[in-house]
N, C-alpha and C positions, 0 to 999 in steps of 0.2 A: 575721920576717914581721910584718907590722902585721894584726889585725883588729880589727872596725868591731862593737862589744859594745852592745845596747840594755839600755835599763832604764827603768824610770817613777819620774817625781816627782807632786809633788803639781801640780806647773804642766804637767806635761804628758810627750811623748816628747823623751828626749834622746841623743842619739851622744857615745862616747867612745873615743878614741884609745889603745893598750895595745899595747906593743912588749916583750911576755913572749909567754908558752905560750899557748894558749885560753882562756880562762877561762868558767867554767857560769852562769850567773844563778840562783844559790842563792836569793838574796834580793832579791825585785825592786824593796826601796828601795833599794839598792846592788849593786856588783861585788866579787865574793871572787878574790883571785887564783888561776890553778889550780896554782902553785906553792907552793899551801901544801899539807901534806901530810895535812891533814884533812880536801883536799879532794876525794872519793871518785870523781869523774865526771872526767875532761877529754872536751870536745865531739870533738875530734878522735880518740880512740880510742875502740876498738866496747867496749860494756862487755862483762865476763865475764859469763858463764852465770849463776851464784850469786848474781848483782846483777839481779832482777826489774825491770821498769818500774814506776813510780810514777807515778800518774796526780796533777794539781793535788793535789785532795779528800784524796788520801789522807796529805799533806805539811800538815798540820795546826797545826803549829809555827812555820811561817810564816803561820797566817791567824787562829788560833783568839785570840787574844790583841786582835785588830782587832774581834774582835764583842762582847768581853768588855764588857756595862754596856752595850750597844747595842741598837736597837732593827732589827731586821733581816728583810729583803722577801728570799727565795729565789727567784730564777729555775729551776725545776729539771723532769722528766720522771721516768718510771720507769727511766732511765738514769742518774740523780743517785744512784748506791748507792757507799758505801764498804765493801768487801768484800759480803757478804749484805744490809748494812742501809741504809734509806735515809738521804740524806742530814740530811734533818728527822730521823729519828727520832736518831741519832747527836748532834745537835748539841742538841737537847733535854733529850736523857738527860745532856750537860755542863753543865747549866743557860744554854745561850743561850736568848734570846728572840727566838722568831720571829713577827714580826707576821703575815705574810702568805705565802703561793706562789704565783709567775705562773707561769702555762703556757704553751709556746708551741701551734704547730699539733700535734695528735692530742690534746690534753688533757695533764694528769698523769700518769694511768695510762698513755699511749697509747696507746689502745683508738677514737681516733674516724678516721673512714674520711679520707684527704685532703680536702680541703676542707669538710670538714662544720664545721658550728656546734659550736664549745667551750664550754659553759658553764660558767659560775660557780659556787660554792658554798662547802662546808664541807667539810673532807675528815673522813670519818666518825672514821678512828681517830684525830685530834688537835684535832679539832676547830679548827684552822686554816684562817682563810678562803681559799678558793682562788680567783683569778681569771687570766681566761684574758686573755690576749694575743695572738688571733686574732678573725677577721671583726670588728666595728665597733671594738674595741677592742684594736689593734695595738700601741700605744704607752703605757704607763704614763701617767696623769693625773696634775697635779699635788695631787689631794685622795686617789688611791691610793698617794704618797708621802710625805705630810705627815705622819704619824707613824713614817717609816724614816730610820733614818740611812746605814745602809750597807745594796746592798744585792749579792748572792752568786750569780754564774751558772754551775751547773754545767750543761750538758747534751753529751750524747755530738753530734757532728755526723759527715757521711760527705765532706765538702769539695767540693761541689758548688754553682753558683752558685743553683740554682735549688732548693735543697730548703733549706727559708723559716726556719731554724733561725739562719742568721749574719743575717737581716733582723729577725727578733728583736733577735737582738742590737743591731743597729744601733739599732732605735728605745729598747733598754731603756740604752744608752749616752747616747743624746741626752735621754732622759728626765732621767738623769742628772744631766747634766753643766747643764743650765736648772733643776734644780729643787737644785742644789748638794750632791748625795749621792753620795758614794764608790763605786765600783764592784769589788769582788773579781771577776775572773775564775779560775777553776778549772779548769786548762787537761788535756786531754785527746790522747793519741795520734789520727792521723785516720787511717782505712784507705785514702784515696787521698791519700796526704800527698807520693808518691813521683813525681809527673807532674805535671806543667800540659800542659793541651789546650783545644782549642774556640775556637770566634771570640770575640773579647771584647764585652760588652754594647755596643752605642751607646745615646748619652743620650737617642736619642724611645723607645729600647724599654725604659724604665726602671719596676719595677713590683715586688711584692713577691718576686716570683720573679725579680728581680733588679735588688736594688738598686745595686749599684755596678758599675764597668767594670772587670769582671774576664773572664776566658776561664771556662768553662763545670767546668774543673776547674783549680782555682788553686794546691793544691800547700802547702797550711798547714790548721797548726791551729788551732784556734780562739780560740786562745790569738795565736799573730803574727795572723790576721786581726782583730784585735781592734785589735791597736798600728796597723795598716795603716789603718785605720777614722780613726785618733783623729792619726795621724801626716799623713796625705795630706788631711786637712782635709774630711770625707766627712760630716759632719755636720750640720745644719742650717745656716746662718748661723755655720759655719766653727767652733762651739763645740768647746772640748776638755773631754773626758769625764776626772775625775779616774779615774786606772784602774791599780789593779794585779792583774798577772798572777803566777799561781801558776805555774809551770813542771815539765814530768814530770823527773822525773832517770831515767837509765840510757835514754835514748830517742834515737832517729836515726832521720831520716825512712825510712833504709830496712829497718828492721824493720819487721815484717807485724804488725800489732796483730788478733787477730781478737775481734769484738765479742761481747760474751754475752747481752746485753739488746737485743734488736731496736729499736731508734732511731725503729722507727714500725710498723704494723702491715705494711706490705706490705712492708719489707724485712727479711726473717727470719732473714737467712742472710750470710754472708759474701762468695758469690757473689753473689747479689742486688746487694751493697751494689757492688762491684765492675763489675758491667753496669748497673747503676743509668747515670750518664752516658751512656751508648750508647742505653741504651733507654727512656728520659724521650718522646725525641721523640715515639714511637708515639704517647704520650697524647692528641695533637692531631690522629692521625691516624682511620682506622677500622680500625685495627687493635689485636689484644691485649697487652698483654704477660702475659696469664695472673693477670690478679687475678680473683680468684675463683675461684684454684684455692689447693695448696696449697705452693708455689714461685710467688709471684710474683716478675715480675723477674727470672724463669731462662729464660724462654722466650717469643716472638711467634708470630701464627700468624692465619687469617682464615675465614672457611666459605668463600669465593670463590678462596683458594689452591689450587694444582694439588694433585697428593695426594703429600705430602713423607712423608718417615721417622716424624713425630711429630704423634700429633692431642691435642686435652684441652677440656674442657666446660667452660666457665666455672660456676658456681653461686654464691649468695649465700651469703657468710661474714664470718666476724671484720675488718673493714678494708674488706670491698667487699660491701655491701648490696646494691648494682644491679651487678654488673659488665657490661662489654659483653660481647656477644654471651652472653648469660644464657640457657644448657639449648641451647646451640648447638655443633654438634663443628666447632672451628676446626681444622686443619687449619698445621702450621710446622714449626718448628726449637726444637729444646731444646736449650738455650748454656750448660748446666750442668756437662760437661765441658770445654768451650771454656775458659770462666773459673777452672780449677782452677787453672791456668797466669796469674800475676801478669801483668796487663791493666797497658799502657805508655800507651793513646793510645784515643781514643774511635772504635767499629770504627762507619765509617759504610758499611759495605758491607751490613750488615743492613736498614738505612732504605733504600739504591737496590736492592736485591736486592726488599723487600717491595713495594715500587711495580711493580717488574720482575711482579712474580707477580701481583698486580692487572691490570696493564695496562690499559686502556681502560675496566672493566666497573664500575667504583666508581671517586668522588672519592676521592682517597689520602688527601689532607691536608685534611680538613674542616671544623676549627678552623684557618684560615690566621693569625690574628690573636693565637688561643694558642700555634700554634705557634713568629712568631716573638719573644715574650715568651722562650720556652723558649732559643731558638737565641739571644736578643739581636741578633738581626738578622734582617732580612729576605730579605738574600743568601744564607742557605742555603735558603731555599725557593723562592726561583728559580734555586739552581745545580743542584738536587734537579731541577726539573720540565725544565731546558732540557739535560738527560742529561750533566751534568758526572761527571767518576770523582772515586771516596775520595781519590785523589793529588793531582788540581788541586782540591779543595776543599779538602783540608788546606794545600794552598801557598799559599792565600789566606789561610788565618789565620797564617803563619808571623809577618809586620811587626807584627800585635799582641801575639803571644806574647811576643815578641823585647821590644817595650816594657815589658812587664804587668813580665817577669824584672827587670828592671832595678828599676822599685819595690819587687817581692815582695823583693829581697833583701836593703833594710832592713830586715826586721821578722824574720828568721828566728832561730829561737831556737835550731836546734838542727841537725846537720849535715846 
């Protein structure tokens, strides 16, 4: 059998041709054969039990040697921990030197509600300046990189096109690759890494929450959406990002990775992360999906619903300061069981079912404008209002999907 093996150079992505076994991407300035017998992984077999996942970060032997004598900018979150410790403090304690940490949206800690303002600073215990890489300052400057040589992005993502973590990336790639500094990525298991779903973006609905023309769950980790980014020419004025990727060893997209450090304040849980794509839309709607309780993202629900199995009071907490319907008992479904059970496909029967329970008496979709930002198109909010079913709304996205697969499947690292 022939397969099609990526890896990074300094000029960019390149294909190569290999008529042996599988072989793993050990080292992503080269390919190791997996006919050597040192070599621990073949992609094509499930690994044994006794052989743990290894995330990028924790594969150190491949990166630690690249920062050695360098002056080095971290991309990172409260999701950048190797084992308990974080990544700064780890790589400190080896005497690297870290200039700076960008944050994407929730801050560092992330501790700030979506969309709120990230501010800048100093992080107390390293006294390492922090800057954020949300609201006016999305994309790395070229005088916030002028003292970095290389710079290091570890953060956990949930593979979703609109949750603004891979548009980071995008911009701290292009950063990059114009101001002529090295990029490590520190690639990561994705817990929706086992589907692709969703209409793919069109180019007028192009926006932070969704950068590039992908389907809504695109089926990669952050690590191949990276090469996807740098290989399909996605970047400013067609720039290529110098980039390498750290790769998990013992990993296949269909193992379940469940996450330990919540990725952002209102996804806590594994479920959550899971109904997460299904239940984004609400956001644009007037409807909840329970922020401001303490399971967001496990449940929707409205004070003007009939009276269902499951009621819950929104109130101000950690991640949602205002939530809607604030000291109000909304009245829904709790999909905390539902999701226990490995989600294949994004359930749009909840979005026409919640319109169905409104009917007449409230606008459903009240942000029409954010909502088709969310959707990348505008056609699911008039397949939604002219009483289209989950079936023919899903056969409408099938010809995108069908295209998207074909690119995605150069860049996949792993089975």
């Amino acid at each position: 059998m022939i397969f099609t093996v990526l890896f990074i150079s300094s000029c960019g992505l390149k294909e190569k041709l290999f008529k042996k076994k599988k072989v793993e991407l050990i080292d992503e300035s080269h390919v190791i054969d997996a006919q050597d017998p040192e070599i621990y992984n073949v992609a094509l077999e499930k690994p044994a039990k006794q052989y743990p996942i290894q995330i990028g970060n924790q594969r150190m032997h491949l990166y630690l040697d690249s920062l050695k004598g360098k002056r080095v900018a971290i991309v990172g979150n409260q999701t950048s921990l190797i084992g308990n410790t974080h990544l700064v403090d780890t790589l400190l304690s080896l005497g690297i030197t870290i200039q700076k940490v960008f944050s994407p949206e929730h801050g560092f800690r992330g501790d700030a509600d979506a969309g709120e303002k990230v501010w800048s600073g100093v992080d107390p215990k390293t006294g390492i300046p922090l800057i954020s890489l949300y609201g006016n300052n999305k994309k790395p400057k070229p005088s916030q990189l002028a003292d970095v040589d290389v710079v290091l992005f570890d953060v956990q993502d949930v593979g979703v096109r609109f949750y603004t973590y891979i548009s980071t990336l995008h911009y701290v790639m292009e950063a990059c690759a114009e101001n002529k500094k090295s990029l490590i990525l520190l690639d990561r298991p994705n817990p929706n890494t086992h589907y692709v779903d969703g209409p793919v973006r069109e180019l007028r609905h192009r926006s932070f929450i969704g950068m590039h023309p992908v389907p809504i769950v695109y089926g990669m980790t952050i690590g191949e959406y990276a090469l996807m980014i740098n290989g399909e020419y996605w970047l400013s004025d067609s720039v290529l990002c110098n980039l390498n990727v750290i790769s998990c060893k013992h990993y296949s997209r269909k193992m379940k990775y469940p996450i330990e450090v919540p990725p952002s304040p209102n996804l806590r849980s594994d479920i959550a992360i899971s109904l997460y794509p299904s239940l984004c839309f609400f956001e644009a709607t007037t409807v909840s999906i329970g922020r401001g309780t303490d399971r967001p993202f496990e449940m929707f629900g409205h004070p003007l619903f009939p009276e269902l199995v499951y009621t819950f009071t929104p109130l101000p907490n950690v991640g949602s300061k205002n939530p809607l319907w604030e000291n109000r008992v909304c009245k829904g479904l709790d999909l905390s069981e539902h999701a226990k059970k490995r989600m294949y496909d994004i359930n749009l029967n909840w979005l026409l079912e919640a319109k169905f329970f409104l009917g007449d008496t409230v606008e459903f979709i009240n942000q029409p404008h954010f909502f088709d930002r969310l959707a990348g198109t505008s056609e699911l909010r008039r397949q939604v209002y002219e009483g289209w079913s989950a079936k023919d709304i899903r056969q409408s996205w099938r010809p995108g999907i069908q295209e998207f697969r074909k690119i995605r499947a150069k860049y996949l690292l792993y089975e």
